[in-house]
C-alpha distance (Angstrom), angle and dihedral (degrees) to the residues before:
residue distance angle dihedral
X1 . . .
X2 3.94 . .
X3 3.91 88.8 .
X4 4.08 90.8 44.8
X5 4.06 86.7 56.6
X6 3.58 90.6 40.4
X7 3.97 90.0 59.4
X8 3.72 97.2 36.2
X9 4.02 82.9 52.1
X10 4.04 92.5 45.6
X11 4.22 88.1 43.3
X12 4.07 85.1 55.7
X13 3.50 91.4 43.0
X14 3.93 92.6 57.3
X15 3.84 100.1 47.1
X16 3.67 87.8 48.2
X17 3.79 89.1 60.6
X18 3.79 88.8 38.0
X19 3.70 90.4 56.4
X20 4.11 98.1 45.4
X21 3.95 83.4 58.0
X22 3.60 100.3 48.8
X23 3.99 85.0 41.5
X24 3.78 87.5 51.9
X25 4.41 91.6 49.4
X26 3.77 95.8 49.3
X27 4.06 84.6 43.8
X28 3.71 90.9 51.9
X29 4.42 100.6 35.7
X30 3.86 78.7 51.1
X31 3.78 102.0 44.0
X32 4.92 84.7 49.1
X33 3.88 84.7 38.7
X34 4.12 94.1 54.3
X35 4.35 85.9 34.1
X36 3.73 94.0 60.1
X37 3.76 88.5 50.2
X38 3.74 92.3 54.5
X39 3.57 112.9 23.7
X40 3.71 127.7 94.4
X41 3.72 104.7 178.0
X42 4.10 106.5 74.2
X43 3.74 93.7 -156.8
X44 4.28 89.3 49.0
X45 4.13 75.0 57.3
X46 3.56 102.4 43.5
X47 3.82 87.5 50.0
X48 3.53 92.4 49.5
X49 4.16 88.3 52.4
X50 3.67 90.7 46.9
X51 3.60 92.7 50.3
X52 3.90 100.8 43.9
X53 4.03 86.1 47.6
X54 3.68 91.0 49.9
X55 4.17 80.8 56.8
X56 3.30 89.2 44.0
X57 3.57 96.7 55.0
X58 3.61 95.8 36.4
X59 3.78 87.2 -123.3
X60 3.79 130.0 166.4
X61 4.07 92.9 -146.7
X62 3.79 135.1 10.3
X63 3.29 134.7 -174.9
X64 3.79 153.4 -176.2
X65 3.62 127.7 -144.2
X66 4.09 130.7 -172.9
X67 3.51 131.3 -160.8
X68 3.85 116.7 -111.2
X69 3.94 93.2 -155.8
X70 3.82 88.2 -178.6
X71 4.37 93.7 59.3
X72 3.85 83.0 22.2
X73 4.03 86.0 -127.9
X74 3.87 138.4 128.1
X75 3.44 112.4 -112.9
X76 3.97 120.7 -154.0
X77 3.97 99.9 -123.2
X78 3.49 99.1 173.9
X79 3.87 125.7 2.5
X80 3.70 120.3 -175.3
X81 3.56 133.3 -164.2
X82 3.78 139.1 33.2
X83 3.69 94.3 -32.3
X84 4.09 97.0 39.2
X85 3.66 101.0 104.1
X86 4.38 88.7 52.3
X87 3.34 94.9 51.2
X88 3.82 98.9 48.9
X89 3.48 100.3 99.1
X90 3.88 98.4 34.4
X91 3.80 120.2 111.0
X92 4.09 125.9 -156.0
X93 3.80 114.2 -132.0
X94 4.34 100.0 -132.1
X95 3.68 108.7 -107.6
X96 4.04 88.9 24.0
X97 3.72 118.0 111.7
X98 3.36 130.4 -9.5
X99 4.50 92.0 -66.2
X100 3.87 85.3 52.3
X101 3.96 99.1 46.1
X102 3.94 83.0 50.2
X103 3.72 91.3 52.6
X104 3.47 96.0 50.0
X105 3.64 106.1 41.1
X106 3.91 93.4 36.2
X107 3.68 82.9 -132.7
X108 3.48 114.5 142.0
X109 3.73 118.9 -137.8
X110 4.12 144.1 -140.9
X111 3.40 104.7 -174.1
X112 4.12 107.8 177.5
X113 4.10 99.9 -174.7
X114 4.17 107.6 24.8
X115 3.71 89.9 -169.1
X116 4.33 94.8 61.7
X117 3.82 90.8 47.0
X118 3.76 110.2 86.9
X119 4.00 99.4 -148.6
X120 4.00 84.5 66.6
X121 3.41 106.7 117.3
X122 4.08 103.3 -160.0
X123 3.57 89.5 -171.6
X124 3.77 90.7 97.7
X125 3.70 92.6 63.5
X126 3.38 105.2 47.7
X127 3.84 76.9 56.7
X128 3.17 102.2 50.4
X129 3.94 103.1 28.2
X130 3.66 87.5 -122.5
X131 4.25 126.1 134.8
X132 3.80 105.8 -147.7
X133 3.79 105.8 -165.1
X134 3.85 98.6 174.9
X135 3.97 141.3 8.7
X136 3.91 145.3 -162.2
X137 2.99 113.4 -170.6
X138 3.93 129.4 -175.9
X139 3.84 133.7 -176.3
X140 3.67 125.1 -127.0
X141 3.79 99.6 -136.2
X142 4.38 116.1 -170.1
X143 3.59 119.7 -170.2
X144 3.91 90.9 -9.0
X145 4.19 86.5 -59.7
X146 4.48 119.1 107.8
X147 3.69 101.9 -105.4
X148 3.86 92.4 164.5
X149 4.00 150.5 -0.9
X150 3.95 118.9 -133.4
X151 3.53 126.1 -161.5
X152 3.66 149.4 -179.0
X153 3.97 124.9 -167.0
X154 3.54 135.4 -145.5
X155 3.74 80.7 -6.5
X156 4.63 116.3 -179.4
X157 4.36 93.3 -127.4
X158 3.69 106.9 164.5
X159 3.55 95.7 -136.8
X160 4.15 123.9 -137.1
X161 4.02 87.4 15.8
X162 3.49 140.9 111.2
X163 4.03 97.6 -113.6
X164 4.09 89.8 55.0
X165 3.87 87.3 62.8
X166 3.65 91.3 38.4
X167 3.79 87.2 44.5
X168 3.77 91.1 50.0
X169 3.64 94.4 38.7
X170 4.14 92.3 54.3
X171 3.84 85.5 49.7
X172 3.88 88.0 52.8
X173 3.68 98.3 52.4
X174 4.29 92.0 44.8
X175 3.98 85.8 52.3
X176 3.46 90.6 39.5
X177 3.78 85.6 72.6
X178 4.18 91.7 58.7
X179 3.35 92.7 66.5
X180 4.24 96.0 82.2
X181 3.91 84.1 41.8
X182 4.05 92.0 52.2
């Protein structure tokens, strides 16, 4: 009986945490959909996508790079969270690092410990001050070319579950509305 109530209270527990998530996505696809109605200033918009993903995503950091095709660099275009304002003026070499593989592969990436993959470029935190744990990271692709690298740090994804696709899917559709702005 004491394991029955146990479950049932574990069960409730769950679906409350799987309803504060989807609460937060509809807030956040609402909050970009009623932005690009009113907003005039892309990067105000982009910022406000970056930041409602980074909710979504229960992230630490996030981040939006775009492709300089003239230096043939990533440039940090908006950077949010605690280590935002270092990396403003920082550029990503393409293939270098993890952002860089991403944008030149077009392969998105889940990466769950930064440190053990050997593309991490650590570089960025000792700049910053900032201890990146994990990273998704997704390109931005336009007319089948890179345009752009997002990313969100030290991000809560419950892995091999429903709510990490939805989680990753809600992200999609926010930065899905970039791409015009790009």
């Amino acid at each position: 009986m004491a394991e029955d109530l146990r479950d049932a209270l574990e069960q409730e527990r769950q679906m409350t945490v799987l309803r504060e998530q989807q609460l937060r996505e509809m807030e956040a696809m609402s909050a970009v959909s009623q932005a690009m109605s009113s907003l005039l200033d892309p990067h105000e918009l982009l910022t406000l996508v970056m930041d409602k993903s980074k909710e979504v995503m229960r992230a630490e950091a996030s981040s939006l790079l775009l492709l300089d095709k003239e230096a043939g660099v990533l440039r940090f275009h908006v950077a949010r969270g605690t280590a935002g304002e270092a990396l403003r003026s920082a550029t990503v070499q393409l293939g270098h690092g993890i952002a860089g593989w991403v944008a030149q592969t077009g392969e998105p990436q889940l990466i769950p410990d930064a440190y053990q993959d050997p593309r991490f470029d650590s570089s960025y935190d000792k700049r910053s001050g900032f201890r990146t744990r994990s990273i998704l990271t997704v390109p931005l692709r336009k007319c089948a070319l890179t345009i752009s690298r997002l990313s969100w740090t030290n991000c809560i994804i419950q892995v091999r579950t429903q709510t990490a696709r939805r989680q990753v899917d809600c992200a999609h559709f926010l930065v899905a509305n970039l791409q015009p702005l790009c």
